[in-house]
C-alpha positions in Angstrom: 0.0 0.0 0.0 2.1 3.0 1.2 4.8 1.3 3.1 8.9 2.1 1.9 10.8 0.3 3.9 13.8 2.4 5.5 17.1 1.8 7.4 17.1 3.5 11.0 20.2 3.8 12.7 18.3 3.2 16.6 16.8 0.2 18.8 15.4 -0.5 22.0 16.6 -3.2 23.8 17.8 -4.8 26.6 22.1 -4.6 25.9 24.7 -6.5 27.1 23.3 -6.8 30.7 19.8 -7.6 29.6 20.4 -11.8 30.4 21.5 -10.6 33.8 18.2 -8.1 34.3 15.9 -11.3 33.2 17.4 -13.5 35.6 17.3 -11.5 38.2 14.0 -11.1 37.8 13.4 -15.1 37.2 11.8 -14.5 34.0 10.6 -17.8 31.9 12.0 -16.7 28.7 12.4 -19.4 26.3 13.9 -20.3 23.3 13.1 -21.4 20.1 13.7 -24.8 21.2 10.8 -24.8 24.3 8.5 -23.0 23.6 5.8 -25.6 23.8 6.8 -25.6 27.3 6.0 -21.8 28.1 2.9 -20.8 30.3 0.4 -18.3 30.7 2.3 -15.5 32.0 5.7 -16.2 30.5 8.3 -14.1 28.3 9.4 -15.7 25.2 11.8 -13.8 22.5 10.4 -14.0 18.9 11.2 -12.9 15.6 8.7 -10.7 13.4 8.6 -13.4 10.8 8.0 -16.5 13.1 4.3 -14.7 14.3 1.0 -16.1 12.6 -1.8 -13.6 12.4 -5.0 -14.0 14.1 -7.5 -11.6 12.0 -7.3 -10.6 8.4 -7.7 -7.1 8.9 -6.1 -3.8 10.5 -6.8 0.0 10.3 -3.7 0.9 7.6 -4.6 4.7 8.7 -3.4 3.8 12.0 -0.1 2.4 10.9 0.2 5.0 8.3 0.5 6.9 11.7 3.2 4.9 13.0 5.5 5.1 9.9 5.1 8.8 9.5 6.7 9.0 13.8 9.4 6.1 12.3 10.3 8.6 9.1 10.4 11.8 10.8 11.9 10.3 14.0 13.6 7.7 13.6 13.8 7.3 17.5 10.2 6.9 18.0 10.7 3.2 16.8 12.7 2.0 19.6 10.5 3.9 21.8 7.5 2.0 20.6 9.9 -1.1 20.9 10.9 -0.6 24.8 7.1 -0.2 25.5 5.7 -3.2 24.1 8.3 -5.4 25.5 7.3 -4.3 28.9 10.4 -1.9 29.0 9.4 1.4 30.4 11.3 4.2 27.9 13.8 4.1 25.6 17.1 5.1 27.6 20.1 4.7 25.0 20.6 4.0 21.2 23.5 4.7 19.0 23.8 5.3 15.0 24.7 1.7 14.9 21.0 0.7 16.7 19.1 -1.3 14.8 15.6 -3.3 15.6 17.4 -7.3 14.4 20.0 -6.9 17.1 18.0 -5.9 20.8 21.7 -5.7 22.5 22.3 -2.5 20.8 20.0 -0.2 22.2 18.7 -0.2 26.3 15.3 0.6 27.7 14.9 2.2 31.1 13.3 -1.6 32.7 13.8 -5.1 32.5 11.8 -6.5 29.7 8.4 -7.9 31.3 8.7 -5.2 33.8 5.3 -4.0 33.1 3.6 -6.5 31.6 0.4 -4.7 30.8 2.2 -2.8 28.3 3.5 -6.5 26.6 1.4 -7.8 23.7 0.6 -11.6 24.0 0.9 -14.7 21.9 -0.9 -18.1 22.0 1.3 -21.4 21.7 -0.4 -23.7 19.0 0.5 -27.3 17.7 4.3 -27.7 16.7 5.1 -24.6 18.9 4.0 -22.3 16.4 3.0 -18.9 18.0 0.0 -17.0 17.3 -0.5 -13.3 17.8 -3.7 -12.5 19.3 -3.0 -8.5 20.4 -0.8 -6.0 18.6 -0.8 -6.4 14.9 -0.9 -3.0 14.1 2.3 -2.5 16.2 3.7 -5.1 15.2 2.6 -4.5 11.1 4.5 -1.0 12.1 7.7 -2.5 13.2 7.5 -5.3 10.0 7.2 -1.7 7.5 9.6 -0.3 8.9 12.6 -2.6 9.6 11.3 -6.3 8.3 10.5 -9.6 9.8 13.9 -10.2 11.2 13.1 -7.8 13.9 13.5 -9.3 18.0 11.2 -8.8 20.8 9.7 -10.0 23.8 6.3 -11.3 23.9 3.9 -12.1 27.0 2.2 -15.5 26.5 -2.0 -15.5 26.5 -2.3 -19.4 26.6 -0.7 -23.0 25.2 -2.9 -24.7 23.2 -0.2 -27.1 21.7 -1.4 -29.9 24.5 -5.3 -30.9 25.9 -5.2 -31.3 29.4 -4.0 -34.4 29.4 -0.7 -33.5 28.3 -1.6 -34.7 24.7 -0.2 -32.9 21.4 -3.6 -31.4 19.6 -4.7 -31.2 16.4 -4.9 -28.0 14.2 -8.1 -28.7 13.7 -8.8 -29.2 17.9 -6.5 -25.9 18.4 -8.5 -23.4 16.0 -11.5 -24.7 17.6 -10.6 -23.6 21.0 -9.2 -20.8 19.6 -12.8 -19.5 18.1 -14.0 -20.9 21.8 -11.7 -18.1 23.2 -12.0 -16.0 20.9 -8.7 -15.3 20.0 -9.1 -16.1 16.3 -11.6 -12.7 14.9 -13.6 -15.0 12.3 -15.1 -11.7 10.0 -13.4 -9.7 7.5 -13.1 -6.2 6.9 -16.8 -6.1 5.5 -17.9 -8.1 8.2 -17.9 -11.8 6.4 -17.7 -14.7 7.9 -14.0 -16.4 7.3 -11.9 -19.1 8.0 -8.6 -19.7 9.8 -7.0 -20.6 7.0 -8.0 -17.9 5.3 -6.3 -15.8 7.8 -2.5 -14.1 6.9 0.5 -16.4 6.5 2.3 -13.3 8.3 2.5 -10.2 9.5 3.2 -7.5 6.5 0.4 -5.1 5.3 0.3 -6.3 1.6 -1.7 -9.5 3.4 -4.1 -7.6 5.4 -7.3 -6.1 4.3 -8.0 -3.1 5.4 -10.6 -2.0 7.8 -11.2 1.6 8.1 -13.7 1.5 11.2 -10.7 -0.1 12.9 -8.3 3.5 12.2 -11.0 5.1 13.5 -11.9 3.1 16.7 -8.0 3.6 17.0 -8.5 7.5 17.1 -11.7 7.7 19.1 -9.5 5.9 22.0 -9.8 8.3 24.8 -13.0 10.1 23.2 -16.1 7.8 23.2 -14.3 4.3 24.4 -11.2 3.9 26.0 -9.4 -0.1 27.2 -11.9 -2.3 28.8 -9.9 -2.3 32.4 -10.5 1.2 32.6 -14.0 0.8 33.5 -15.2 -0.8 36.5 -18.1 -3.2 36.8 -20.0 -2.0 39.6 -21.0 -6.2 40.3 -17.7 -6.8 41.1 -15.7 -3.1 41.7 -13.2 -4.4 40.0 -11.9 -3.6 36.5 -13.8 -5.8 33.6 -11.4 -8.1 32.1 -9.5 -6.9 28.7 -11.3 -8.2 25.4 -9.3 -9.1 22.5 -10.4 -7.3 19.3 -12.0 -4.6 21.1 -12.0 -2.6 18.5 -13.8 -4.7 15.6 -16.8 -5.1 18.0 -17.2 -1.3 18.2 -16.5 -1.5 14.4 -19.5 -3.6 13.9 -21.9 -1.8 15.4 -20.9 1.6 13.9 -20.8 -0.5 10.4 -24.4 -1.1 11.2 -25.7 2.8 12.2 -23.1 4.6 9.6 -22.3 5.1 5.9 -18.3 5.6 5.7 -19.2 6.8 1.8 -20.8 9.6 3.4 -17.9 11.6 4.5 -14.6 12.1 2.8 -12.1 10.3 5.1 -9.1 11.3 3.2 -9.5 14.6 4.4 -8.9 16.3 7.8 -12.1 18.0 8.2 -14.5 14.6 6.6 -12.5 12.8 9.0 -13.4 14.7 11.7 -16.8 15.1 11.0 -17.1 10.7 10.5 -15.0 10.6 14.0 -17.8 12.9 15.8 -20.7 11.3 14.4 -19.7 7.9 15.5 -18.3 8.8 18.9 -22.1 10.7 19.7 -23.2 7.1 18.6 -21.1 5.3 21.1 -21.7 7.7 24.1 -25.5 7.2 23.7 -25.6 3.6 23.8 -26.9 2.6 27.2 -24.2 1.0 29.1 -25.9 -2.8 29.3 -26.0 -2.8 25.4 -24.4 -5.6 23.8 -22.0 -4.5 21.0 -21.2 -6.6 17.9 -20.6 -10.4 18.0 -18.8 -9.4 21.4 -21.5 -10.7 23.3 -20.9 -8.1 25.8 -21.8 -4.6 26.8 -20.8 -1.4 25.4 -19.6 -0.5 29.5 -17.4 -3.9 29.8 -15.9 -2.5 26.2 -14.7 0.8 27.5 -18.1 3.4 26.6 -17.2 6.2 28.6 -19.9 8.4 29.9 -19.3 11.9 27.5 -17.3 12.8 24.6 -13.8 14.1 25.8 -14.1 17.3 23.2 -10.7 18.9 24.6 -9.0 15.5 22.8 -11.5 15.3 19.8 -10.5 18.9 18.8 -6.6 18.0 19.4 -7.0 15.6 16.2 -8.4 18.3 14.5 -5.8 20.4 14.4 -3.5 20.8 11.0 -0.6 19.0 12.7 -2.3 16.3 14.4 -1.3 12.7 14.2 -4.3 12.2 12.4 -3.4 14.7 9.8 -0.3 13.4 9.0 -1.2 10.2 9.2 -3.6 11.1 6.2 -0.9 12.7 4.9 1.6 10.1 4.8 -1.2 7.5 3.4 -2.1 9.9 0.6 1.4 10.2 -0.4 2.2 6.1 -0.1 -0.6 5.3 -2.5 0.4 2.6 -4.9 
């Protein structure tokens, strides 16, 4: 679509010292070798290229984002890099960093340090590891730098073994993955699809893209924000995190608005589409079920009124949003 791929001369990572920072904090990092023996919880280093997708579609707008930060600031990369591992900031880089080679540039923590920040896998037959959060991230980092790129992953679940220690079946392992749902089984348009008819990898020339899902990513904060923000009132505790968050809140919009109403390749359309559907969202009454979620729009994050201060932020001619568009409409094929 609109991706170059460019050399950066930075990286986050862990340095010299980062086997001594893991074992110090008895982290269950694996290798290649074991990973059918991680568990829930665990920190297992991965390449780019060795991650199987887990829906067929992402919001390119979003990532057009990304790789606008990754031109103009080249820095902003290993940034990204030290947060998803669980890192805290970036701390140190050099003009020889690079995102293959994690020991030369250093975040502030310990990967796995904050493992809310970490993006999880799922371990399926043969060891092969699935991605079930962070493929626009992680389609960013791919853009950018390629599959060869290292980092740390938090693992969801393994599914390679039932629970009687025996080796499953694919067939067995996608079905408890739709159980789970950790496998998002619709298209862009909404269709019904397969697994196998999901990406062989990450890379955006594979995806479809979904335009509801840029703009669930920019109404973050506005309408909706993370499903453990809100608290059920049950319980007072925070509602669990829902995978695919976003294509639920996609689905219902899909279903009250017409995207060829507005002109989304401009700043003020944009806007105007991004206003419309947050008044949607903040109207819903809180026990409304939303999309094939099956559950409510307050377990997915509705917040209670529009936060206008940060809807008028993206509105402005610098905005991340604006470039964002920019960078897209300049990356057309």
């Amino acid at each position: 679509m609109f991706i170059n791929r460019f050399s950066v001369s930075i990286v986050p990572v862990i340095g010299a010292f980062s086997g001594i920072l893991l074992s110090s904090m008895a982290m269950a990092t694996q290798n290649s070798d074991n990973q059918m023996l991680a568990k829930t919880g665990d920190i297992i280093q991965v390449r780019l290229d060795e991650l199987h997708p887990t829906q067929v579609a992402v919001g390119k707008l979003q990532i057009a984002g990304d790789l606008d930060e990754y031109t103009t600031k080249p820095e902003k990369l290993f940034m990204d890099l030290c947060k998803v591992q669980g890192a805290g900031k970036l701390e140190q880089q050099t003009q020889s960093s690079s995102p293959e080679d994690p020991s030369s540039y250093r975040c502030s923590l310990p990967v796995g340090t904050d493992k809310s920040a970490m993006n999880t896998v799922d371990i399926g037959p043969g060891g092969k590891i699935y991605l079930t959060d962070g493929h626009h991230a992680f389609n960013s980092f791919w853009e950018a730098s390629g599959g060869d790129v290292r980092l740390s992953v938090l693992v969801g679940d393994n599914l390679s073994h039932d629970a009687k220690g025996n080796p499953v079946t694919q067939a067995q392992f996608e079905q408890k993955m739709a159980e789970l749902k950790h496998f998002l089984p619709i298209d862009a348009k909404g269709n019904a699809i397969t697994f196998a008819q999901l990406p062989s990898s990450l890379g955006l020339k594979l995806f479809q893209d979904d335009p509801w899902r840029s703009m669930l990513y920019y109404l973050r904060g506005i309408s909706y924000d993370k499903s453990d923000n809100n608290f059920d009132p049950k319980t007072g505790k925070p509602y669990p995190e829902v995978p695919f968050l976003e294509f639920y809140w996609g689905q219902l919009l899909n279903n009250k608005m017409n995207l060829s109403q507005y002109s989304l390749s401009e700043l003020d359309g944009y806007i105007k589409a991004l206003k419309d559907a947050a008044k949607i969202m903040i109207e819903l009454p809180p026990d409304r079920l939303v999309g094939g979620s099956g559950k409510s729009a307050a377990e997915l994050g509705k917040l209670d009124k529009i936060h206008k201060k940060k809807l008028k932020k993206l509105s402005e001619p610098d905005s991340k949003l604006a470039r964002a568009l920019a960078y897209q409409m300049s990356h057309q094929p």
